[in-house]
Residue, then its C-alpha position, 0 to 999 in steps of 0.5 A: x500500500x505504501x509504495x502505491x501512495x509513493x507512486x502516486x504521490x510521485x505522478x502528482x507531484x512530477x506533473x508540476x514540473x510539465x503542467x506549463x508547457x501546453x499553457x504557454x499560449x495561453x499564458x502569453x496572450x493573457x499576460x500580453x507577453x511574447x511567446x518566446x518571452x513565455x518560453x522562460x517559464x519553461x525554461x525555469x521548470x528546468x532550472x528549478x528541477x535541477x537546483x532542487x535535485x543537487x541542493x534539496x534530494x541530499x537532505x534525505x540522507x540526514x534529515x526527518x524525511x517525514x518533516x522533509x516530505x511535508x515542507x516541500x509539498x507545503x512549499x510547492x502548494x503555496x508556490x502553486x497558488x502564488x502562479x495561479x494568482x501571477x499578475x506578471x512575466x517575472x510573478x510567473x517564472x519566480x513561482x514556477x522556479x520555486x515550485x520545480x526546485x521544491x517539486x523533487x519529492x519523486x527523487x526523495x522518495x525513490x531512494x526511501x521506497x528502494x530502501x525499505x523494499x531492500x535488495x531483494x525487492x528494489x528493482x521491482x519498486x523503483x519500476x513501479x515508483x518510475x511508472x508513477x513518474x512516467x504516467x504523471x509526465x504523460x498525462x500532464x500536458x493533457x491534463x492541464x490543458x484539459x483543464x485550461x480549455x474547460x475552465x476557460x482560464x489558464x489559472x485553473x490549471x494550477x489551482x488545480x495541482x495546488x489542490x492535488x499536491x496539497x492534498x498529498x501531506x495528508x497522506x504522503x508522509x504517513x507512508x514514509x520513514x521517521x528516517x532513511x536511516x535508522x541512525x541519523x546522519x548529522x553531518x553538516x550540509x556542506x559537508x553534505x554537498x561536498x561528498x558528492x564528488x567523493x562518491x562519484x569517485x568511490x564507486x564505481x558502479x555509480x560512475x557507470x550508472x551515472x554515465x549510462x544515464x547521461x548518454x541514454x537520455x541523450x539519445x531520447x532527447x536528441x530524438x524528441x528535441x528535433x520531432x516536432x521539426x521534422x513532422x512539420x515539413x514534408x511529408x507530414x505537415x503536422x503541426x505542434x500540437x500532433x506531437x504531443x499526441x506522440x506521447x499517449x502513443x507511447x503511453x502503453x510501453x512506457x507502463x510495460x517499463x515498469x516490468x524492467x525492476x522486475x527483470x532486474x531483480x532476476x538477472x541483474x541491471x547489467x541484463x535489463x541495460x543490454x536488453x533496453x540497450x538493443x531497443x534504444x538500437x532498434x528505435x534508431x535504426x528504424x528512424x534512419x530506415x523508415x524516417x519519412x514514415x509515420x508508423x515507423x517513427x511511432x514505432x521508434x519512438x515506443x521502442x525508445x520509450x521502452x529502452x530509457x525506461x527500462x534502463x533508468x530503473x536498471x541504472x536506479x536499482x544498481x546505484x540503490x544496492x550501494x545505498x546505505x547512508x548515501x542512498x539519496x546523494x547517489x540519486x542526486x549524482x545519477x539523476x543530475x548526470x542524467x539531466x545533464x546528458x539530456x541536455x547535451x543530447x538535445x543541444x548536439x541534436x539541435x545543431x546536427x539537424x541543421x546542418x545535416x537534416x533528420x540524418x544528423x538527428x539519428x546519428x547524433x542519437x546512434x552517437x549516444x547509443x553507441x557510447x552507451x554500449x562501450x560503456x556496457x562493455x567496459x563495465x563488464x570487462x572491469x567487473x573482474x577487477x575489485x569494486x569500493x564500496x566505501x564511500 
């Protein structure tokens, strides 16, 4: 039952971060801004997300996660509100920055639910908790821009999250530990920051993890970050909007990924990295194939889906096995390495595509594929050596 509430609580509560992105428009001609200065809110949603996974997600190594939980529901809930009533540009993107940094409770939860599943039963709870993240980063265009177009008003959409995330610290934090730890931690917090860096360094399935993640997001974000572009011109002549009907067409695997903890749990993540490894190749190769098709490219992009999926649970659980009383800053190094690879993987796809057309995109993408491979292989070749697993 707990771990269900987690799930949910980790859908709601993720949706915040994507609720604006379908408003923009809206947001724009009621504020009587440009799009393009309307695209900073997005912008922030990003920033914000990234400042609270490295400043915020550590603090669950020491702190009452119970007491934790709550400030930072309580906390996107006022921020929430504050958007909803935005007069302005700058109201709107302060408030949305506040509430993506005080939004990472699914990156706090995740290392608690893995923790108190224990080894054994780790993968197949980071699966279901990852499937929570996947249905509320899906279905929360929809949602909110449901929402918008019923109510006739923009605002309705956030008032209506601040209702639901609100509605989380009446239950959430009942399901969580007094502690991630049964002792506490009282380090300093910036001795608690500065131990990242040592981490990365003292273990080395993290280093592999960290760079699995990276260089798979990358790849997913390469293909994503270039879509809309290319179904805008021949032969599909879409517009913005059908894109985002790519996302329920995925919606169906992306709920099969959850199987992935499952399967790691039985064979291990470096089996679930090979097989979601062998999906993310067969995406690439059918939008270099077929790349002028329609079905191929919803094809692609399901097997894509499937492989990044499968692959950050994978990634998650091996990092969660080394836990102990640094289960949450091991999360904060795989998750802003997988941040930053995402970001690097749209940005190198963006300029690829601009010289060299949807062809730069898919061998950007395969780039990245095949970087995650070596890894793959590197990993298994290093296994034999010893591994440290002190921090």
């Amino acid at each position: 039952m707990n771990v269900l509430v987690m799930s949910v609580a980790g859908a709601v509560t993720v949706a915040n971060i994507y609720y604006p992105q379908p408003l923009l428009e809206a947001i724009a001609r009621s504020l009587d801004i440009s799009e393009n200065s309307a695209g900073l809110i997005a912008s922030a949603a990003q920033i914000g997300y990234a400042i609270g996974i490295l400043l915020i997600v550590p603090l669950a190594d020491v702190a009452r996660v119970r007491r934790l939980t709550t400030a930072l529901l309580t906390a996107t809930s006022v921020a929430l509100l504050v958007a909803a009533a935005a007069p302005n540009l700058l109201t709107l993107t302060v408030a949305t920055l506040a509430v993506s940094t005080a939004t990472v409770v699914p990156q706090v939860i995740t290392p608690v639910a893995a923790a108190m599943a224990g080894p054994q039963r780790s993968g197949q709870v980071v699966g279901l908790i990852s499937l929570g993240l996947t249905l509320g980063s899906t279905l929360s265009r929809t949602v909110s821009g449901t929402i918008s177009d019923a109510a006739g008003n923009w605002r309705a959409a956030y008032l209506v999250a601040a209702a639901l995330t609100a509605a989380l610290v009446l239950v959430l934090p009942r399901c969580m530990p007094e502690r991630l730890h049964r002792e506490g931690n009282r380090m300093p917090y910036h001795r608690l920051l500065a131990s990242l860096p040592g981490l990365l360094a003292a273990h080395r399935e993290v280093r592999l993890a960290a760079f699995l993640g990276a260089t798979v997001l990358a790849a997913y974000n390469a293909f994503w970050a270039i879509l809309s572009f290319h179904i805008a011109g021949a032969p599909f002549h879409r517009g913005a909007g059908f894109v985002g009907l790519f996302s329920l067409f995925t919606l169906p695997v992306a709920l099969m990924s959850a199987y992935a903890g499952r399967l790691n749990d039985r064979y291990g993540p470096t089996a679930v990295n090979a097989w979601a490894l062998a999906c993310i190749g067969a995406a690439f190769a059918s939008f270099g194939l077929f790349g002028h098709s329609m079905v191929a490219l919803v094809i692609g992009s399901n097997f894509l889906t499937l492989g990044t999926s499968a692959s950050q649970i994978a990634n998650q659980a091996r990092i969660f096995v080394l836990g102990g009383e640094t289960a949450a800053r091991l999360n904060t190094i795989f998750m802003l390495s997988s941040f930053a690879g995402g970001a690097i993987g749209s940005l190198a796809a963006a300029s690829a595509y601009e010289v060299h057309g949807w062809t730069g995109m898919v061998l950007t993408g395969t780039g990245f594929t095949a970087l995650t491979a070596v890894a793959l292989v590197w990993g298994l070749v290093r296994r034999a050596g010893p591994v440290a697993d002190s921090p």
